[in-house]
Backbone as JSON Lines, residues from 0, in Angstrom:
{"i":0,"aa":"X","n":[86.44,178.53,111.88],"ca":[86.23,179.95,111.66],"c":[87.54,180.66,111.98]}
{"i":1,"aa":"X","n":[87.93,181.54,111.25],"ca":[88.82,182.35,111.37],"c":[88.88,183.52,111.29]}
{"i":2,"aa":"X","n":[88.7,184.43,112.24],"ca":[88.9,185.56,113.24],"c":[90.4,186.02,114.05]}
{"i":3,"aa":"X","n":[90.99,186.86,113.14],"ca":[91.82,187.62,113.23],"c":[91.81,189.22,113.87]}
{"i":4,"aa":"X","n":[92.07,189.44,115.22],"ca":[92.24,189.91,115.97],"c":[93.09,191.59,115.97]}
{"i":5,"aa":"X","n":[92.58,192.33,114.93],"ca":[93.99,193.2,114.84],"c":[93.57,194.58,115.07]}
{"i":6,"aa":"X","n":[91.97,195.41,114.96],"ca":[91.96,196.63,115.33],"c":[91.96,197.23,116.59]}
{"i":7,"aa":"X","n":[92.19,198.17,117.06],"ca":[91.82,199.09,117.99],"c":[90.4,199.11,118.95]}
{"i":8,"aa":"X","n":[89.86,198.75,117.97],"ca":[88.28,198.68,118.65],"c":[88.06,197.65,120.24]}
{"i":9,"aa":"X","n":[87.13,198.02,120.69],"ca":[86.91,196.44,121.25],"c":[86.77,195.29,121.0]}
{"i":10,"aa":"X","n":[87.33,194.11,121.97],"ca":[87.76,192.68,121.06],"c":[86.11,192.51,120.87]}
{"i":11,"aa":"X","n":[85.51,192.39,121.64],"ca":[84.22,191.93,121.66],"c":[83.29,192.71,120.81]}
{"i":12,"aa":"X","n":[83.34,193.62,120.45],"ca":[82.9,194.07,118.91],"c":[83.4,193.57,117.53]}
{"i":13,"aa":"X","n":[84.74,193.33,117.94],"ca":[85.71,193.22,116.46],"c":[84.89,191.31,116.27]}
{"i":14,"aa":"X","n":[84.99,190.64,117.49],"ca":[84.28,189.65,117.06],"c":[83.24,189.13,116.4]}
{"i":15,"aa":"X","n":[82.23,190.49,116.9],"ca":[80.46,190.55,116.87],"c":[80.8,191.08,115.67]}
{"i":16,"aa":"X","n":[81.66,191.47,114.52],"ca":[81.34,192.29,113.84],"c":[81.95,191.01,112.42]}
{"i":17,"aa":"X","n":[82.88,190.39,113.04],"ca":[83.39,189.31,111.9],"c":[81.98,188.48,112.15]}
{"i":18,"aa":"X","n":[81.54,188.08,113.14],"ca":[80.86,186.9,112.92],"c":[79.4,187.02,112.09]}
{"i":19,"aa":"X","n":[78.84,188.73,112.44],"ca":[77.78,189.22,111.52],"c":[78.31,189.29,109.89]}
{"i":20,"aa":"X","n":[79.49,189.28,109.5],"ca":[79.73,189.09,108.3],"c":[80.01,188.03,107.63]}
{"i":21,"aa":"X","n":[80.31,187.22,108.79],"ca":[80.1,185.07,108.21],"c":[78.91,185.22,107.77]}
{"i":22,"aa":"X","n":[77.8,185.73,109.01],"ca":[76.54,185.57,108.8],"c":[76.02,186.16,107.23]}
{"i":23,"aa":"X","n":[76.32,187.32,106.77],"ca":[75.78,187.73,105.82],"c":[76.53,186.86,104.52]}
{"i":24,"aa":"X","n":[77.89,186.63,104.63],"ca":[78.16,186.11,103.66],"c":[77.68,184.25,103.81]}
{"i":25,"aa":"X","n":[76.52,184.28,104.66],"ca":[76.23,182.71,104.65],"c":[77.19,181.68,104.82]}
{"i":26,"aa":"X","n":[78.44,182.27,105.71],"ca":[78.74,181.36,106.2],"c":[78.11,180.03,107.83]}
{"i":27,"aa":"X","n":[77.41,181.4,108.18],"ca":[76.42,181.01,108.83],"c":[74.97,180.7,107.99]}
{"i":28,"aa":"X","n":[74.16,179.56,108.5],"ca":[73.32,179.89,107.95],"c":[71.9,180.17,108.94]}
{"i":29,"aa":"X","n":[70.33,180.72,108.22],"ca":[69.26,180.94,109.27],"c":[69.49,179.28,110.34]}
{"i":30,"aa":"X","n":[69.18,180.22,111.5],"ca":[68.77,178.87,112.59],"c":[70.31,178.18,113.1]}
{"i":31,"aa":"X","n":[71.44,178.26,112.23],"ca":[72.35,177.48,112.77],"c":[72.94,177.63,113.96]}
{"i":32,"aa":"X","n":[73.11,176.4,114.58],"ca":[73.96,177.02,115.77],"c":[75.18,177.23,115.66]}
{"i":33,"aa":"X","n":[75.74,178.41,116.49],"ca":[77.55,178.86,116.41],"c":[78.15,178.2,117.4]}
{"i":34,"aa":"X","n":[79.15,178.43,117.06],"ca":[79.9,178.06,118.05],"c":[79.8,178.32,120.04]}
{"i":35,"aa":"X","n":[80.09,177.81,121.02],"ca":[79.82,178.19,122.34],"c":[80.91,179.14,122.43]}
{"i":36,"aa":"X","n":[80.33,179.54,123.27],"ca":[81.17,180.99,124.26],"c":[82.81,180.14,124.35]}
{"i":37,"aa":"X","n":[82.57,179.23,125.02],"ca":[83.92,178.42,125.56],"c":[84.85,177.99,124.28]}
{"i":38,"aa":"X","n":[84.17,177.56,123.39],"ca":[84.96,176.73,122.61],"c":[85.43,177.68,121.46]}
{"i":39,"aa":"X","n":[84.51,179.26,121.05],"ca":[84.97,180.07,120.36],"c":[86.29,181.16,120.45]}
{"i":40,"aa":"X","n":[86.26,181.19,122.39],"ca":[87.13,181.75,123.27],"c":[88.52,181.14,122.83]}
{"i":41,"aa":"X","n":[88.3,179.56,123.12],"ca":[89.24,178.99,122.96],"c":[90.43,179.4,121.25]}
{"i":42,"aa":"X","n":[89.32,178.61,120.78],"ca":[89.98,179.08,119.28],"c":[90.58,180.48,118.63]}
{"i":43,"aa":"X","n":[89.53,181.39,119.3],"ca":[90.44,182.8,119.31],"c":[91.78,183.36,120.1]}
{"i":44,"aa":"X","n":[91.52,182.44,121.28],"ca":[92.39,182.93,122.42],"c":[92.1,184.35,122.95]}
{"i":45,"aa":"X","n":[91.18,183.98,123.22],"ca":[90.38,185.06,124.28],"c":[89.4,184.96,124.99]}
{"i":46,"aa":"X","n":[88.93,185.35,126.0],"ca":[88.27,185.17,127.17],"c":[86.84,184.77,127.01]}
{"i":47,"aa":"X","n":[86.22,183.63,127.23],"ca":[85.06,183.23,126.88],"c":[83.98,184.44,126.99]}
{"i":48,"aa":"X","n":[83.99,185.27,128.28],"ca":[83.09,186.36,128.41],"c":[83.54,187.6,127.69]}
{"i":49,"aa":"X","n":[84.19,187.65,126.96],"ca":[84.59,188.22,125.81],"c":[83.73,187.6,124.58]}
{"i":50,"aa":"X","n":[83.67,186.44,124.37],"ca":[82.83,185.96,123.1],"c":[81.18,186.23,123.57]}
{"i":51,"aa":"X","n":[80.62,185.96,124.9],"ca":[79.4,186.18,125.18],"c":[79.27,187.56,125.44]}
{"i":52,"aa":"X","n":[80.27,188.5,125.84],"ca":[79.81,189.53,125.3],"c":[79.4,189.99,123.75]}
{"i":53,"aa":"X","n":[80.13,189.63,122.89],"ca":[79.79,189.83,121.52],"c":[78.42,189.04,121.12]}
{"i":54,"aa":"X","n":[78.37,188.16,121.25],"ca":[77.08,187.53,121.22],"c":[75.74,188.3,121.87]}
{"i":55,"aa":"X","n":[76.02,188.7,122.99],"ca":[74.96,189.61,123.43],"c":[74.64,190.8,122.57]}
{"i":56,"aa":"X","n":[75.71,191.36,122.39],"ca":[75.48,192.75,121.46],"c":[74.8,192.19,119.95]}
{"i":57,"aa":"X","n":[75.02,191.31,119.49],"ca":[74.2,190.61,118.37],"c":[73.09,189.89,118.48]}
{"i":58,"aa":"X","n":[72.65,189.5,119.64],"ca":[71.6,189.3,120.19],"c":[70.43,190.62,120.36]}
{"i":59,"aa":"X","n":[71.01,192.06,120.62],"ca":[70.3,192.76,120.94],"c":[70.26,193.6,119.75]}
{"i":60,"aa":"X","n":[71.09,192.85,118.38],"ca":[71.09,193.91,117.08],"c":[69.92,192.82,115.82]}
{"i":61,"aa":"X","n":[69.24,191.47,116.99],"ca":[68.78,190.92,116.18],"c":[69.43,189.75,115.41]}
{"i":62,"aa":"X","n":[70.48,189.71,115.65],"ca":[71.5,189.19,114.56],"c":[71.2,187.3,114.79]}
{"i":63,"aa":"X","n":[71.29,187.05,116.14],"ca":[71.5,185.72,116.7],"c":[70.28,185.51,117.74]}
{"i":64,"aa":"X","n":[69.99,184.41,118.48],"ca":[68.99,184.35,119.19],"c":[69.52,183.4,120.23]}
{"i":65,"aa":"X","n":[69.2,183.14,121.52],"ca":[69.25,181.87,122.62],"c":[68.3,181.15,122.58]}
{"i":66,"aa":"X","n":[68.8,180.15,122.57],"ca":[67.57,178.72,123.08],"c":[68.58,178.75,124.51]}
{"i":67,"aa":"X","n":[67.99,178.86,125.91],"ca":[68.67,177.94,127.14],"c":[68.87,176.67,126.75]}
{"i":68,"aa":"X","n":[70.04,176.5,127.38],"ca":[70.24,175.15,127.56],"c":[70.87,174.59,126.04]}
{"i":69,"aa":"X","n":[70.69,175.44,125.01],"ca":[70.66,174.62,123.84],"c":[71.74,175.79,123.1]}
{"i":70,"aa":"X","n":[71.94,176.59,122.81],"ca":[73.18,177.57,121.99],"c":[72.35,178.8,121.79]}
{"i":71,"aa":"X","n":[73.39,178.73,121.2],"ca":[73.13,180.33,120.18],"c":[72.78,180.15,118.71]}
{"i":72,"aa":"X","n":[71.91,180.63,118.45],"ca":[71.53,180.64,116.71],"c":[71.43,181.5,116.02]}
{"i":73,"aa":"X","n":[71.94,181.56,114.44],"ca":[71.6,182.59,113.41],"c":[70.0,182.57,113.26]}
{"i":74,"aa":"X","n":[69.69,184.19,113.33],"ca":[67.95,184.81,113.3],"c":[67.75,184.58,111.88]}
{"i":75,"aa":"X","n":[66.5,184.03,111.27],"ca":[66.4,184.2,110.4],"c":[65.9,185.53,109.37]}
{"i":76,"aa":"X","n":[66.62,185.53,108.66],"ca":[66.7,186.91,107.91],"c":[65.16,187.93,107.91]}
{"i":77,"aa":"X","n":[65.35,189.19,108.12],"ca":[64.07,189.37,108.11],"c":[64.17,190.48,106.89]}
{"i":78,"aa":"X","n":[63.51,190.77,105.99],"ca":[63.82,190.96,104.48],"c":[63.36,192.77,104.83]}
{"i":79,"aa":"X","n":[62.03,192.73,105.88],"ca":[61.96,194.25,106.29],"c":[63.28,194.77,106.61]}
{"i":80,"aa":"X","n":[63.42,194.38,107.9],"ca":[64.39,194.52,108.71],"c":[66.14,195.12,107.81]}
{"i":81,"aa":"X","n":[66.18,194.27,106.15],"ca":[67.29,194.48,105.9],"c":[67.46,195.99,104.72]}
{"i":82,"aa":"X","n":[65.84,196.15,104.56],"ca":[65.68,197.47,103.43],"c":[65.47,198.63,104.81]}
{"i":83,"aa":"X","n":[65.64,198.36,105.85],"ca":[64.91,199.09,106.73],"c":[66.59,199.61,106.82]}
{"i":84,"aa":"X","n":[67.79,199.0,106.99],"ca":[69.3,199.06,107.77],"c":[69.35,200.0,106.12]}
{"i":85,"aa":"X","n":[69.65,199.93,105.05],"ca":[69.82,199.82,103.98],"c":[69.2,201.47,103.53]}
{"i":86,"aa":"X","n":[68.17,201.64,104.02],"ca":[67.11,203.04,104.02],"c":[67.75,203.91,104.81]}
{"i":87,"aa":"X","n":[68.16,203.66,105.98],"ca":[68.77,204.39,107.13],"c":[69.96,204.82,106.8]}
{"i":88,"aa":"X","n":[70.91,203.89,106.15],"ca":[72.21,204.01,105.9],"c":[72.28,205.22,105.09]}
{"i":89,"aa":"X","n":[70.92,205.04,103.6],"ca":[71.4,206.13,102.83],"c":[70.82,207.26,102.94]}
{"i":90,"aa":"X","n":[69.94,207.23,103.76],"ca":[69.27,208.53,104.62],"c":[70.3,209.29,105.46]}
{"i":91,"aa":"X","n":[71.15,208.66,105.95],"ca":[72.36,209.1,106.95],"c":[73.11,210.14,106.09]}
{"i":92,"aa":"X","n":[73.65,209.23,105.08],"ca":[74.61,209.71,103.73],"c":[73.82,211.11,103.05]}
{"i":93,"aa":"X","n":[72.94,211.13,102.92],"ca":[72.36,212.25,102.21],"c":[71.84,213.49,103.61]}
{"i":94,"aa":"X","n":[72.11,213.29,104.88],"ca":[71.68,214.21,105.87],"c":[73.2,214.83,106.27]}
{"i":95,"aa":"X","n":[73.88,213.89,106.12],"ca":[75.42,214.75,106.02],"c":[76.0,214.95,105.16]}
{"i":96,"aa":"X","n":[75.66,215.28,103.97],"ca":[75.84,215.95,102.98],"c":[74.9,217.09,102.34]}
{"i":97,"aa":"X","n":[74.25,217.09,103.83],"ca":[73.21,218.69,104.21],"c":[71.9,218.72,103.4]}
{"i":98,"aa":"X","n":[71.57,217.03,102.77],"ca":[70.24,217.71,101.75],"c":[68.87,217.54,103.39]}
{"i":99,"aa":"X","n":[68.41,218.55,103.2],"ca":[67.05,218.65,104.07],"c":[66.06,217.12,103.45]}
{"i":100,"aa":"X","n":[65.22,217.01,104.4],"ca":[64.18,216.11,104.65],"c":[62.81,216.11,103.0]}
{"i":101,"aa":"X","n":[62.79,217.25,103.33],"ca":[61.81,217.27,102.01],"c":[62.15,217.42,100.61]}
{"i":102,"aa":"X","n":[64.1,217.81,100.88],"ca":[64.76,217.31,99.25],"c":[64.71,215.89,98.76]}
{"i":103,"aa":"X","n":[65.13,215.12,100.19],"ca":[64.97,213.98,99.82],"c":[63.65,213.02,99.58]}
{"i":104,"aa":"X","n":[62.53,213.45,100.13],"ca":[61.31,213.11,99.68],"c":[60.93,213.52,98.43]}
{"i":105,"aa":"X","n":[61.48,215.28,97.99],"ca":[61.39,215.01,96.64],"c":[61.75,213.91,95.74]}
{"i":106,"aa":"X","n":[62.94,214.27,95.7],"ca":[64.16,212.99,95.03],"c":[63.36,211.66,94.96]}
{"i":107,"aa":"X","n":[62.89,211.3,95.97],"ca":[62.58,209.79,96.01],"c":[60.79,209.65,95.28]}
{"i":108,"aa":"X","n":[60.02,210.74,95.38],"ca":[58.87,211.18,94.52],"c":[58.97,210.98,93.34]}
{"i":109,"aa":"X","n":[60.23,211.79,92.45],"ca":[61.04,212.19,91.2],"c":[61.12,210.91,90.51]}
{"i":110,"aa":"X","n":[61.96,210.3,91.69],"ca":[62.19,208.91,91.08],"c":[61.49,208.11,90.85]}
{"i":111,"aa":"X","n":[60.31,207.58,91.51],"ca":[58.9,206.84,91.23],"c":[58.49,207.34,90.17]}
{"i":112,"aa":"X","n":[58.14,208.7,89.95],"ca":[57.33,208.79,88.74],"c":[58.09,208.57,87.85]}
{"i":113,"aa":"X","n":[59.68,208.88,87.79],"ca":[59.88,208.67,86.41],"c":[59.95,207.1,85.74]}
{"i":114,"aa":"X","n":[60.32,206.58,86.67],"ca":[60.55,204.9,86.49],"c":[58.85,203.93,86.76]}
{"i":115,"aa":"X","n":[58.4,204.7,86.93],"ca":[56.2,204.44,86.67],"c":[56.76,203.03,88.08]}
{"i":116,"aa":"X","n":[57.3,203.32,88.72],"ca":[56.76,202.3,90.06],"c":[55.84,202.37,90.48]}
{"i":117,"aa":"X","n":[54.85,203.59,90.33],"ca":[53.47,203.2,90.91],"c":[52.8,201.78,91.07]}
């Protein structure tokens, strides 16, 4: 794996944030195990509790899971979970660009009927 080290951010985000995008681009796959804290540290050259921090924060975004004793694993995809990130995102986009709550329930009304998704 190769993880290149170059923004501003925190390392331990910038990590959690490449390794959720192995994940999506399936370089990970569901269930697999990643790499250990120690041996990912290593390869990056950075502080093992630096990699288990990132792991935690992806642990608590869903992303990965613990078995004790046994690693860390990719969660398997949860298909709600990804129209749910996906809904939010463009709900965000359309609340800062000032449309109110019930424009956008229009809009999304508008759109069903015209395309007969009923």
């Amino acid at each position: 794996m190769q993880i290149k080290i170059t923004s501003k951010q925190s390392i331990y985000l910038e990590v959690a944030e490449k390794i959720e995008s192995f994940i999506n681009l399936g370089v990970f796959k569901e269930n697999e195990k990643l790499p250990s804290c120690r041996k990912l540290g290593m390869e990056l050259g950075v502080n093992p509790n630096t990699i288990e921090r990132a792991y935690s924060f992806l642990e608590e975004k869903n992303v990965v899971y613990t078995i004790p004793k046994k690693g860390i694993f990719v969660c398997p995809r949860n298909v709600d979970h990804l129209f749910l990130e996906e809904v939010m995102s463009t709900v965000l986009h359309f609340k800062e660009m000032g449309l109110a709550k019930d424009e956008l329930l229009s809009l999304i009304q508008q759109a069903y009927e015209e395309e007969n998704y009923d």
